[in-house]
N, C-alpha and C positions, 0 to 999 in steps of 0.2 A: 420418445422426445420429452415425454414428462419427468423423466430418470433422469436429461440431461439437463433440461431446465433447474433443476433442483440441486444438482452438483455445483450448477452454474453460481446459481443463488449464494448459497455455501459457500464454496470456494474464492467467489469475488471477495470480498471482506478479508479472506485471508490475503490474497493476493494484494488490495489495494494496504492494507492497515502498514504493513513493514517501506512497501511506495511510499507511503504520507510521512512515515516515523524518517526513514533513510533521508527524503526532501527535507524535512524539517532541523534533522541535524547536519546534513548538509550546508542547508540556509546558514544554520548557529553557527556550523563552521568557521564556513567563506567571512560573516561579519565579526567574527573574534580574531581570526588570523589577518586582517586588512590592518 
């Protein structure tokens, strides 16, 4: 469990950072194209 916690830990950030980036150019998007 501690092997997984730790991939967990690691891996979140990878997963969240390109979510945050993708929403954020999205947002820039949607208000450049209106």
């Amino acid at each position: 469990t501690e092997m997984l916690f730790c991939s967990t830990v690691v891996g979140l950030p990878f997963l969240l950072a390109p979510m945050i980036l993708t929403g954020e150019l999205f947002r820039a998007w949607k208000s450049c194209s209106q």
